[in-house]
C-alpha positions as CSV (number, residue, x, y, z in Angstrom):
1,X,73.0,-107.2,57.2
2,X,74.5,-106.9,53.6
3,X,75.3,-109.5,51.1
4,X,78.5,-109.7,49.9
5,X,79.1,-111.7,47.1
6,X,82.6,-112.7,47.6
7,X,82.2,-113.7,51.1
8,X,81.9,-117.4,51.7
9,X,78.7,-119.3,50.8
10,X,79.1,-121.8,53.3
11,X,80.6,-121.7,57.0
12,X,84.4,-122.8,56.9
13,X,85.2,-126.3,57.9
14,X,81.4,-127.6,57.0
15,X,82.0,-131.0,55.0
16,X,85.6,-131.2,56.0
17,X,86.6,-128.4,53.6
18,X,88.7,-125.1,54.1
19,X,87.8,-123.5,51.0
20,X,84.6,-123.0,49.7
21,X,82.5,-121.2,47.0
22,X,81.9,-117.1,47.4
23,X,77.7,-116.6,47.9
24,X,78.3,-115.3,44.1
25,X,79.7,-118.5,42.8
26,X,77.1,-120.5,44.6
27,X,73.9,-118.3,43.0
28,X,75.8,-118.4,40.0
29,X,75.9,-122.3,40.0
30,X,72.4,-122.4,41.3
31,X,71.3,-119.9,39.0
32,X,72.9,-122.0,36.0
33,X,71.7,-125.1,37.1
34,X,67.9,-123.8,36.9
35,X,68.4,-122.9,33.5
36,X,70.0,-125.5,32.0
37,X,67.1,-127.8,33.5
38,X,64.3,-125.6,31.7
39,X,63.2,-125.4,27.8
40,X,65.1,-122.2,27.9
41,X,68.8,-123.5,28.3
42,X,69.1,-126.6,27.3
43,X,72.7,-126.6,25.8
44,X,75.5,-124.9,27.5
45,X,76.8,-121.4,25.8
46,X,78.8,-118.5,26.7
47,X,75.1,-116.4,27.1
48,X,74.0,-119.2,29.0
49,X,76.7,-118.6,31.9
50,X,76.7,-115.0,31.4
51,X,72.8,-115.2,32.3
52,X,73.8,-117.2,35.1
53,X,75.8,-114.5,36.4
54,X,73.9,-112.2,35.9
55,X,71.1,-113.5,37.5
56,X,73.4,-113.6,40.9
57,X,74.1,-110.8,40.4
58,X,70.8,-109.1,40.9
59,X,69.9,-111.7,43.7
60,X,72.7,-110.2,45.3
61,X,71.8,-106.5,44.6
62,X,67.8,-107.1,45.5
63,X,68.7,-108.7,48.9
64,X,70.4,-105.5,49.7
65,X,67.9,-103.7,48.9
66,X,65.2,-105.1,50.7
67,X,67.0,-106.7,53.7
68,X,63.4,-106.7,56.0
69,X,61.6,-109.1,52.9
């Protein structure tokens, strides 16, 4: 099965909520979060986030690639 970034990250309804954050935003945030908490990123910037995005952005691209890993 494909990943598709802008589908929901998490099952509608789960926690009470109707609207939730697309697989992209989610490894985005994720993404983010592991890099401010390293040496590398320790203050929020603009390349910061953009790294972040980046970074689920290939996530997103490799798991399609290699959907039987």
């Amino acid at each position: 099965m494909k990943t598709d970034g802008n589908d929901n990250a998490f099952q509608e309804g789960a926690l009470g909520r109707t609207n939730t954050l697309t697989k992209r935003e989610y490894f985005a945030a994720v993404a983010l979060q592991g890099i401010l908490s390293s040496n590398y990123g320790c203050q929020l910037d603009k390349d910061v986030v953009i790294n972040a995005v980046r970074q689920a952005d290939l996530l997103i691209e490799e798991l399609n690639k290699n959907e039987k890993i």
